[in-house]
Structures are given as structure tokens and as C-alpha cells.
C-alpha positions as a LaTeX table, in Angstrom:
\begin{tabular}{lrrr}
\hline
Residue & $x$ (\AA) & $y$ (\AA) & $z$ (\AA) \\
\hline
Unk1 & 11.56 & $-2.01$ & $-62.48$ \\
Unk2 & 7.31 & $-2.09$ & $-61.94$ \\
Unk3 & 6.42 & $-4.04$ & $-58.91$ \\
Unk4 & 4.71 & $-7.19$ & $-59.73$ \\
Unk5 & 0.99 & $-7.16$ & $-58.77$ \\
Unk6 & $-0.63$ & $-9.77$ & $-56.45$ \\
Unk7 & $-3.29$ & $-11.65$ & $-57.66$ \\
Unk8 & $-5.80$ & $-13.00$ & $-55.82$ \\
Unk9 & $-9.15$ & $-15.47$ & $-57.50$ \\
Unk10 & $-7.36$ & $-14.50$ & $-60.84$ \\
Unk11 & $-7.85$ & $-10.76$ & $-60.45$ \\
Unk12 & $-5.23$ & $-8.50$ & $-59.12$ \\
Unk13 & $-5.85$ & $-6.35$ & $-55.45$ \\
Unk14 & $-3.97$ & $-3.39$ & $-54.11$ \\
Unk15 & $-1.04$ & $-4.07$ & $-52.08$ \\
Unk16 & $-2.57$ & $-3.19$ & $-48.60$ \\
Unk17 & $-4.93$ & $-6.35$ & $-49.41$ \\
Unk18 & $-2.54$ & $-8.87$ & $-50.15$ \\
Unk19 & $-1.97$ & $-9.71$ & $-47.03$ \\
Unk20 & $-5.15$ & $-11.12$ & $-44.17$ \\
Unk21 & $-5.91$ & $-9.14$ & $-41.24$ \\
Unk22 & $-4.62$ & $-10.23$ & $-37.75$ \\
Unk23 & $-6.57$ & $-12.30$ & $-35.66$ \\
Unk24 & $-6.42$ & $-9.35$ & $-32.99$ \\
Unk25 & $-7.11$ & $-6.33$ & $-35.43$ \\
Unk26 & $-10.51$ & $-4.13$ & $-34.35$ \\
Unk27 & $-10.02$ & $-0.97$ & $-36.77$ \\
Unk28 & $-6.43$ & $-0.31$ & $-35.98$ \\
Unk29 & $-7.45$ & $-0.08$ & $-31.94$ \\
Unk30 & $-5.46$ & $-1.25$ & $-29.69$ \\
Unk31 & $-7.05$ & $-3.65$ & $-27.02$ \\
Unk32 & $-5.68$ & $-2.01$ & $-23.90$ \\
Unk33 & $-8.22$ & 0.80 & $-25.27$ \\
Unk34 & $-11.27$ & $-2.00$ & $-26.01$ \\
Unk35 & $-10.89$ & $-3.57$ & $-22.38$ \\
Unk36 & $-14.21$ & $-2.55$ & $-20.75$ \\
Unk37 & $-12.56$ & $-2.43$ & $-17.13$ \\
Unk38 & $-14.85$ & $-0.62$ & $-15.36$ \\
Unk39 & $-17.57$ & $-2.17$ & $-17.07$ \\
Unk40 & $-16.51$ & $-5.66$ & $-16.37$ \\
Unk41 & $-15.66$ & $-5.08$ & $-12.91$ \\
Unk42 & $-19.38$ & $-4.14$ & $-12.76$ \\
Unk43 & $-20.58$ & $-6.87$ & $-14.83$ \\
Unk44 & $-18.93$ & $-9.31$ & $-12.15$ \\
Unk45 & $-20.43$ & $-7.90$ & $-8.92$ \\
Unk46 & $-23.68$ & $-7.64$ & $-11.22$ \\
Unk47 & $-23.72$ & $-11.21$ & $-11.41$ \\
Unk48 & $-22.96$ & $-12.10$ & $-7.77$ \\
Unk49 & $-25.71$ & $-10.26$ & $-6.92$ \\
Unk50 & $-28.29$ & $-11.85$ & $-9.73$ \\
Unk51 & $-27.06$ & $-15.03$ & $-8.10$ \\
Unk52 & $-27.80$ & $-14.20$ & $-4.61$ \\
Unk53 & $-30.80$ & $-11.94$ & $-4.99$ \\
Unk54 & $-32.19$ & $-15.14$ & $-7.20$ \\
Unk55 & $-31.22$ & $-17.80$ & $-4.27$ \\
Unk56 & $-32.81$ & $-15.03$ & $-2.10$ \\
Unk57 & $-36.08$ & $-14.57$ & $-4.17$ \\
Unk58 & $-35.93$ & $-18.58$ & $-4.21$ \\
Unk59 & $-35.50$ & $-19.45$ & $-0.13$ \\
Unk60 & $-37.98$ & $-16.79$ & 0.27 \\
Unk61 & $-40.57$ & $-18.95$ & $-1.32$ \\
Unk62 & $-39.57$ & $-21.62$ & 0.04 \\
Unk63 & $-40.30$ & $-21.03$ & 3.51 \\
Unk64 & $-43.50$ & $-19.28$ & 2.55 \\
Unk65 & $-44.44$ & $-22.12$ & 1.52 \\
Unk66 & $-42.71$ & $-24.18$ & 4.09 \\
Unk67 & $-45.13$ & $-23.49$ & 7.09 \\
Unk68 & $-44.92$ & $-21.68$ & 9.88 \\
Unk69 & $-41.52$ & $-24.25$ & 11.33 \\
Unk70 & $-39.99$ & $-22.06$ & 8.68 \\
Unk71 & $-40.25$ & $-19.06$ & 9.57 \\
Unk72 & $-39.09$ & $-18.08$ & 13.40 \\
Unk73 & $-36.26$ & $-17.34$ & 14.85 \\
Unk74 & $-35.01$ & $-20.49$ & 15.49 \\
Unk75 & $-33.69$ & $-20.10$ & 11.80 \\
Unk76 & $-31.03$ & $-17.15$ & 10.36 \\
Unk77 & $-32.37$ & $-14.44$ & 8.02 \\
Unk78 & $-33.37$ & $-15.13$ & 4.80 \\
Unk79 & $-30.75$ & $-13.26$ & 3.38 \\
Unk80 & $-27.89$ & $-14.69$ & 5.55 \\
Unk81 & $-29.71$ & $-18.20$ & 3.61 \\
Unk82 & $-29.04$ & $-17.02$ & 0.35 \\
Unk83 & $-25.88$ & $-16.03$ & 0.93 \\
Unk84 & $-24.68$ & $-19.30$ & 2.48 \\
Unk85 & $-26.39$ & $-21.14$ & $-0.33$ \\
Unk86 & $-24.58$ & $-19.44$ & $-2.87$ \\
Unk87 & $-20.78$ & $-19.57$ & $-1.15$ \\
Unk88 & $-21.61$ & $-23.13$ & $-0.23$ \\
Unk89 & $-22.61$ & $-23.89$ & $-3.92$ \\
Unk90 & $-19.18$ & $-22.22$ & $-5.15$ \\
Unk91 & $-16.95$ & $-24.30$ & $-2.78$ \\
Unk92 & $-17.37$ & $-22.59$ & 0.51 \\
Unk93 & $-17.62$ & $-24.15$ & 3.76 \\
Unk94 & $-19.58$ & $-23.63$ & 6.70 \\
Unk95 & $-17.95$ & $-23.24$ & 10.01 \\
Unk96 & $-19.46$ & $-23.09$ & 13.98 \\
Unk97 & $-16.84$ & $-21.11$ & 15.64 \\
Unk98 & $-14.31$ & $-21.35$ & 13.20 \\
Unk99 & $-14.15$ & $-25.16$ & 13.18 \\
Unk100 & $-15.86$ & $-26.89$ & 9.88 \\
Unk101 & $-20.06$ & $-28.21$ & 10.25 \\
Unk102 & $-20.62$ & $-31.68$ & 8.80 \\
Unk103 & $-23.88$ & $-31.48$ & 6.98 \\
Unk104 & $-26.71$ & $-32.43$ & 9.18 \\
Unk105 & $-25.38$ & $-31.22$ & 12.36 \\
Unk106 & $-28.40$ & $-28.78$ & 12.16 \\
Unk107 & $-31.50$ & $-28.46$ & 10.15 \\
Unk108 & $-31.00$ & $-25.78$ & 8.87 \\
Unk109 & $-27.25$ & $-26.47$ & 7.55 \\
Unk110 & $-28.69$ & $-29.33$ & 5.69 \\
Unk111 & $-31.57$ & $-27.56$ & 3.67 \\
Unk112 & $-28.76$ & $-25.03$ & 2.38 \\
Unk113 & $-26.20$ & $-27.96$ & 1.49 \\
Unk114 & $-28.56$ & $-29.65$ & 0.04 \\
Unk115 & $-29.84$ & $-26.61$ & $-2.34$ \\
Unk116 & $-26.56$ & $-25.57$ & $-2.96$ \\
Unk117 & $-24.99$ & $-29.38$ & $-4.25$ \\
Unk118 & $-27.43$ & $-29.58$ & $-6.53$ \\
Unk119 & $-26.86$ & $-29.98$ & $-10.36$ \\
Unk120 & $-29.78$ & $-27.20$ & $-10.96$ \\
Unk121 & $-28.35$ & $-24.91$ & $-8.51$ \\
Unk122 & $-24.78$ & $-25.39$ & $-9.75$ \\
Unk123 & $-25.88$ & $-24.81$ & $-13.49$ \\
Unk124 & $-27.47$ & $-21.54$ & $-12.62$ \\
Unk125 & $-23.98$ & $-20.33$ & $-10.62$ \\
Unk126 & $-21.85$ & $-21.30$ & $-12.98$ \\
Unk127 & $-23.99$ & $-20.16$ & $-16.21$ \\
Unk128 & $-24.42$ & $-16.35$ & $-14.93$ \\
Unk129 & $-20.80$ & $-16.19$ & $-14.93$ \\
Unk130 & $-20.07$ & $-18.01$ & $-17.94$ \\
Unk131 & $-22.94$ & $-15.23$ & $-19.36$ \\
Unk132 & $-21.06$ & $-12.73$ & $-17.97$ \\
Unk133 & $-17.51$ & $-13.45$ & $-19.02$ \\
Unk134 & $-19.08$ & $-13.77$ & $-22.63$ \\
Unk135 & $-20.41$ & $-10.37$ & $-22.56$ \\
Unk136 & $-17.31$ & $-8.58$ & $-21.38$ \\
Unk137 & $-15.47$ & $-10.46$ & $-24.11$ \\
Unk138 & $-17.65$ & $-9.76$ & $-26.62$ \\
Unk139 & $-17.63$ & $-6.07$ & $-25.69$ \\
Unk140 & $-14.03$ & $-6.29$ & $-26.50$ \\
Unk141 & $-14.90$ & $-7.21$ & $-30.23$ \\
Unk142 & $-11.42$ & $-9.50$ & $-30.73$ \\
Unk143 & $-10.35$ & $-12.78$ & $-32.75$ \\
Unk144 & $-7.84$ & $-13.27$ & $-30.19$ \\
Unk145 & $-7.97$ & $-16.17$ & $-28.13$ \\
Unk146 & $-5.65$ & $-14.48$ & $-25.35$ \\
Unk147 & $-7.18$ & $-11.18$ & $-25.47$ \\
Unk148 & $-10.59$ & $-12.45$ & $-24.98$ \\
Unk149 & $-9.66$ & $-14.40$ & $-22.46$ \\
Unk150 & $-7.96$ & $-11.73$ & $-20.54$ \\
Unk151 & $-11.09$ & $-9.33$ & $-21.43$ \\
Unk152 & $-13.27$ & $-11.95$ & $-19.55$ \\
Unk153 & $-11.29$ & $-12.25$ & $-16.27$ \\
Unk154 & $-11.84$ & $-8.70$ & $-15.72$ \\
Unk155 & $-15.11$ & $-9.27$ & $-14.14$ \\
Unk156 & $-13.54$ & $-11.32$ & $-11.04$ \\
Unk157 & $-12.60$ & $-8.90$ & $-9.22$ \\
Unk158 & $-15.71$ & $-7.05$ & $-9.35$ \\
Unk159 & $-17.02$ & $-10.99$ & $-8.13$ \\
Unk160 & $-14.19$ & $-11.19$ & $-5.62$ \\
Unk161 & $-14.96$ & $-8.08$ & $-3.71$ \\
Unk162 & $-18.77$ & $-9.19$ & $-3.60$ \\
Unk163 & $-18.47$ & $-12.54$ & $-2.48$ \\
Unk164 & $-15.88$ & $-11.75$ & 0.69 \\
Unk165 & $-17.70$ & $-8.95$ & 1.48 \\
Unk166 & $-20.96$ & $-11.71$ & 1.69 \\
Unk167 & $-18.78$ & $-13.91$ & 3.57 \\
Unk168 & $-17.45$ & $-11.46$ & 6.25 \\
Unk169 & $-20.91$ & $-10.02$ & 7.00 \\
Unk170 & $-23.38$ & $-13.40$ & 6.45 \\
Unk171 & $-23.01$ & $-14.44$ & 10.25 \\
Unk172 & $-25.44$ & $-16.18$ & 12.66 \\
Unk173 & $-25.63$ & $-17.09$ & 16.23 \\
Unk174 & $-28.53$ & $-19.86$ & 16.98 \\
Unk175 & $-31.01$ & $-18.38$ & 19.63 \\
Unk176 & $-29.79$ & $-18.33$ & 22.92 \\
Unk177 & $-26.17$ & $-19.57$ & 22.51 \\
Unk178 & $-22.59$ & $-17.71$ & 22.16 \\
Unk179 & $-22.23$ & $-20.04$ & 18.86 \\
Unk180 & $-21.43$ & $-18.43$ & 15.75 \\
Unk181 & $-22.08$ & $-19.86$ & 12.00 \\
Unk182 & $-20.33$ & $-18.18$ & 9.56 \\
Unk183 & $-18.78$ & $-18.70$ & 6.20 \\
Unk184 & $-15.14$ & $-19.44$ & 6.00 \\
Unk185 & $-14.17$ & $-16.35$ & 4.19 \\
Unk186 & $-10.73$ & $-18.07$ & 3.08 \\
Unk187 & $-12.70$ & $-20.82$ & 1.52 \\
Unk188 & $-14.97$ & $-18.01$ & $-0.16$ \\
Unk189 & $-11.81$ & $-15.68$ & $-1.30$ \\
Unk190 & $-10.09$ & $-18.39$ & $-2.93$ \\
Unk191 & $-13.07$ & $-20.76$ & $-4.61$ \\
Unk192 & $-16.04$ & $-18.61$ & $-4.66$ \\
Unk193 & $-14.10$ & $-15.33$ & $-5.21$ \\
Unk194 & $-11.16$ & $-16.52$ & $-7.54$ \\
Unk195 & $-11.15$ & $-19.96$ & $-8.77$ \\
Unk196 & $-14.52$ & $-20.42$ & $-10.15$ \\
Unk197 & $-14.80$ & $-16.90$ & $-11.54$ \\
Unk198 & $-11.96$ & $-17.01$ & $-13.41$ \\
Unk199 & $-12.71$ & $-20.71$ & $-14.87$ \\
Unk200 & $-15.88$ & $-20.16$ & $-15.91$ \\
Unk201 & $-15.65$ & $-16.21$ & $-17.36$ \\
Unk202 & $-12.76$ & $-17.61$ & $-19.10$ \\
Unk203 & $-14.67$ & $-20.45$ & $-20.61$ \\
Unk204 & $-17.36$ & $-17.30$ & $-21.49$ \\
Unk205 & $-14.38$ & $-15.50$ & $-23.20$ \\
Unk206 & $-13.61$ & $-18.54$ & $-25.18$ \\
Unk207 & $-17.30$ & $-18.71$ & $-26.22$ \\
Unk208 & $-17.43$ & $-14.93$ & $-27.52$ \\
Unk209 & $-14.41$ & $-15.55$ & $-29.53$ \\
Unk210 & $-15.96$ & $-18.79$ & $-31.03$ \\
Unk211 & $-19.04$ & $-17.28$ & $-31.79$ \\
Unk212 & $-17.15$ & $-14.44$ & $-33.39$ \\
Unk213 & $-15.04$ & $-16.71$ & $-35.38$ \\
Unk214 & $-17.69$ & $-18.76$ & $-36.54$ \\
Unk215 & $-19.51$ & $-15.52$ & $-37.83$ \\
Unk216 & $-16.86$ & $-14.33$ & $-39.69$ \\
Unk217 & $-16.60$ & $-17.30$ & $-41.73$ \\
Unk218 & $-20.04$ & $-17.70$ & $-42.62$ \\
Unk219 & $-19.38$ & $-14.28$ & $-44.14$ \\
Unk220 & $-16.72$ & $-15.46$ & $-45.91$ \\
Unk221 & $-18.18$ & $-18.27$ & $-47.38$ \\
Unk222 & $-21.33$ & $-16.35$ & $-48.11$ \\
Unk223 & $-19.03$ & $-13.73$ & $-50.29$ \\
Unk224 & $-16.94$ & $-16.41$ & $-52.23$ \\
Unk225 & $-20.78$ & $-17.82$ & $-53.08$ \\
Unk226 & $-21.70$ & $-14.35$ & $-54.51$ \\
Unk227 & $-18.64$ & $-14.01$ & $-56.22$ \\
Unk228 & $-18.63$ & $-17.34$ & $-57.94$ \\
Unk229 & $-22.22$ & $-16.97$ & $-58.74$ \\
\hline
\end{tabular}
């Protein structure tokens, strides 16, 4: 007995396009082969570092144009600044030998909390990563919610490395004491190095696949136009 054809718009199509591609499918490729791993563990400590060579290009110009109180060594280097600014920023706090520094116990404590809580600041932090996690997802090229996702939290621990790294090695002792300031580097493992990575490169992943999405169906609808023209 002859198979009975599908028809699709009235017409009828070959059997192996009856049925809709999966969400998932990239050319028959498998995604453990599209996962750019060493590329997004690069793109993840690439965008620590924008962060904090931006904070450090920024705190730079600010104490040039702060005046000579800002610049002596009654204040840590500018790049131990940066680096504070940014952990503090992602949920990091600042300790004096190992015990917790409520803002305005020192100048310059205060300058960096206040930087780093603000809504500016926290936009910029947050949107490099959400950039990021879009373009490791995108590099993926998938439909797939989960897979994009997953694509996109590759980057952290590029990011994770980074920021303890930062928070081990951005120490200061005020002139003339045996005090110590220094990040806590638990505080920057879990929230700077984990927690906010993830959330954000995830919401980036999420992004690329609605992007995608939403491209594929204005090429849908822009076919079915043609064709009913």
C-alpha cells in the first residue's frame, strides 16, 4: 500500500519535512561540541578585568582631580582602590584585621563604599557580565533555553578565579600601623565570584536565546508573507 503524503499550506512536502526542527538542533551538532569552554572561561576573566581596569581608569581620575589630599601615602594604591570598589560593589566586605569596617571608620573606606553602592556603578558591574554571558550563549547558536543557559555559566569560573585572586592579593596596611585592610575573600568567592556571575550571565544566556527566537520568527512570518503574496 503507497504511503499517504503529508500536506502542508495545501501542497504536499517530503517526509523529512513533516515534522519541525528541535528547539536544540544547530546542523545535526551536538552542543557538548558548540560549548565555547575555553572561550568562555576567557570571556569571564575578560570581563573582571574590563570592570576593574575601568574602576581603575575611573579612581585614577578621580584623585587627579581630587588635589594633592588625594594622592599620598596616607591612602592605598590606586589599584588596591579599584579592586576594593569592584568586590565591594559585588557584595564583598571590607575587613581591618579580619573583623568587618563599618563605612566611615576611615576616609578612605567611605569614598570606595560610596562608589561602589551606587546605582551607576552597579549597572556597569552587572551589565559587562550580563554582555558577557550573552556572547558565550550566542556563540553556542541554540533555541534551547537550558543549553543556553548552561553555555552562559561557563564564563564564571574564568570570573571566579579573577576575583579571589583580587581579593587575596588587594591588601593594605595604613602608614605606620600593624593594621591590615583587606577584602574578605569568602565574601568575594561566594558573591563576587559565584553568585552574581552566575545570575546575571544566566540572565545574558536567556537574552541570546530570546533574541534568537525572536529572529527566527520574523523569518517565518516574513516567508509565509512571500508565499501568500
Amino acid at each position: 500500500m503507497a504511503e499517504t503524503p503529508t500536506y502542508r499550506h495545501g501542497g504536499p512536502v517530503n517526509d523529512d519535512e513533516s515534522d519541525p526542527p528541535d528547539d536544540s538542533d544547530n546542523g545535526g551538532a551536538s552542543i557538548v561540541t558548540r560549548l565555547p569552554l575555553v572561550g568562555a572561561i576567557l570571556t569571564g576573566a575578560g570581563a573582571f578585568a574590563l570592570t576593574t581596569l575601568t574602576t581603575l581608569a575611573m579612581a585614577h581620575s578621580f584623585r587627579q582631580g581630587g588635589g594633592p589630599g588625594f594622592q599620598n601615602e596616607s591612602l592605598p594604591h590606586v589599584a588596591i582602590e579599584a579592586v576594593w570598589t569592584v568586590l565591594v560593589a559585588l557584595g564583598t566586605e571590607l575587613q581591618l584585621d579580619d573583623e568587618s569596617i563599618a563605612t566611615g571608620d576611615f576616609v578612605v573606606v567611605y569614598a570606595i563604599s560610596a562608589s561602589a553602592r551606587s546605582p551607576a556603578f552597579h549597572l556597569f558591574a552587572f551589565g559587562v557580565i550580563v554582555v558577557a554571558g550573552y556572547a558565550t550563549a550566542s556563540y553556542a547558536d541554540t533555541r534551547s533555553i537550558p543549553e543556553s543557559i548552561v553555555a552562559s555559566l561557563l564564563l564564571v569560573p574564568g570570573y571566579f578565579v579573577l576575583v579571589v585572586a583580587a581579593a587575596t592579593l588587594a591588601t593594605w596596611s595604613p602608614p605606620e600601623t600593624q593594621e591590615v585592610i583587606s577584602p574578605s575573600v569568602s565574601d568575594a568567592a561566594l558573591y563576587a565570584g559565584l553568585v552574581w556571575p552566575a545570575a546575571f550571565a544566566a540572565t545574558g544566556g536567556l537574552l541570546a536565546v530570546a533574541r534568537s527566537r525572536w529572529g527566527d520568527g520574523r523569518v517565518r512570518s516574513e516567508t509565509r508573507t512571500k508565499e501568500s503574496a
